[in-house]
Structures are given as structure tokens and as C-alpha cells.
GUDRENBA-937044 format. One line per field, with one value per residue (C-alpha): residue number from 1; y negated, x, z negated; residue in three letters; chain. Coordinates in steps of 0.25 Angstrom, whole numbers, plus 5000, padded with zeros to 4 digits. Example, Ala and Ser with C-alpha at 12.3 -4.5 7.8 and 13.67 -1.06 7.14 Angstrom:
BEGIN
num	1;2;
py	5018;5004;
px	5049;5055;
pz	4969;4971;
residu	Ala;Ser;
chaine	A;A;
This chain:
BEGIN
num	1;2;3;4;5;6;7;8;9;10;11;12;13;14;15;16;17;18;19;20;21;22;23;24;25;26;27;28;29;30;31;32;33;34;35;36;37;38;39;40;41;42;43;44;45;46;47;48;49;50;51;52;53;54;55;56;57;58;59;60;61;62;63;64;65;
py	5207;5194;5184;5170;5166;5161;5175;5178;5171;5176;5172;5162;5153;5144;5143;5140;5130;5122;5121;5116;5106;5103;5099;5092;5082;5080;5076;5068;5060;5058;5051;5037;5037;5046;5043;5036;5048;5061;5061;5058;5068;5079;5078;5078;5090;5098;5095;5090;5101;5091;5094;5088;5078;5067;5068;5065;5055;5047;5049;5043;5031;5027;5016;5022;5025;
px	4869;4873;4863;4869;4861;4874;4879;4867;4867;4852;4848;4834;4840;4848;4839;4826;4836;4838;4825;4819;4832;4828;4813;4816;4827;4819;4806;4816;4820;4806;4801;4804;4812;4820;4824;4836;4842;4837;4848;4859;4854;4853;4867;4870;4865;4863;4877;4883;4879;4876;4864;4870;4863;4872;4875;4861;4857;4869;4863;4849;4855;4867;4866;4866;4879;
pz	4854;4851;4843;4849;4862;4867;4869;4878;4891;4894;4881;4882;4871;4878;4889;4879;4869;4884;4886;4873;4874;4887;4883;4871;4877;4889;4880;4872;4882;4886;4873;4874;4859;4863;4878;4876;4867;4874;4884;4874;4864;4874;4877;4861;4861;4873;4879;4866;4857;4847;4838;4825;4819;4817;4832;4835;4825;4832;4846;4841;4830;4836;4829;4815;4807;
residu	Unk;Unk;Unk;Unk;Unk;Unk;Unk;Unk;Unk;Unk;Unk;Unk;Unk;Unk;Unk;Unk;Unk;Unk;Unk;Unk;Unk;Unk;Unk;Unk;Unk;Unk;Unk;Unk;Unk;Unk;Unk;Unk;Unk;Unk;Unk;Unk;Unk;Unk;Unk;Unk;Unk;Unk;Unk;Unk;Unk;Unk;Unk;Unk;Unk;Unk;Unk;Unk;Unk;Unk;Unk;Unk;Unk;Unk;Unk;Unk;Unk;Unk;Unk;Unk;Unk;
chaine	A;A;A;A;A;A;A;A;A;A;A;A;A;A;A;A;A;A;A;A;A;A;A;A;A;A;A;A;A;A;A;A;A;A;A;A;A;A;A;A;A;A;A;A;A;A;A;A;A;A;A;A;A;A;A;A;A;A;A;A;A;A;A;A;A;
């Protein structure tokens, strides 16, 4: 038996890490802060793949160097 979810099509991770990705984005982008950031930010890291930090803080202070 293998121990990476991936191998496991019928395995609830992907499903439940969807969901919790699914409620936090959707309450992100309800907070007036962060309204203007929640689209692109699920894109960084839901489509993109990108959860590095670096990535982020240039999605939130584009203006910093």
C-alpha cells in the first residue's frame, strides 16, 4: 500500500484539501482587505502551485522590492 494520496484516486485528501481551499478563498475574497487579492492569489496557488513565500508577498506588495 502506497502512503502518497496521489497513488489513491479514492482517497478523501484531495477531496477535503479542495474544500478547505474552497472556503478559505471564498472568505477571503469576502473581507473587504483582501477582495482585490483573493482571485489572484487563488490562482498563485491553486492553478499555479505556488505556496512559496516570496511568490506571495509579491502578489500582496507589489510595490515593495
Amino acid at each position: 500500500m502506497s502512503a502518497d494520496p496521489d497513488d489513491n484516486p479514492s482517497s478523501p485528501i484531495p477531496i477535503l484539501a479542495t474544500a478547505v481551499l474552497d472556503t478559505f478563498f471564498e472568505n477571503l475574497a469576502n473581507n473587504d482587505q483582501f477582495s482585490e487579492f483573493a482571485p489572484k492569489l487563488r490562482k498563485l496557488v491553486v492553478e499555479d502551485g505556488l505556496m512559496a513565500e516570496p511568490a506571495i508577498m509579491a502578489l500582496l506588495f507589489p510595490e515593495e522590492p
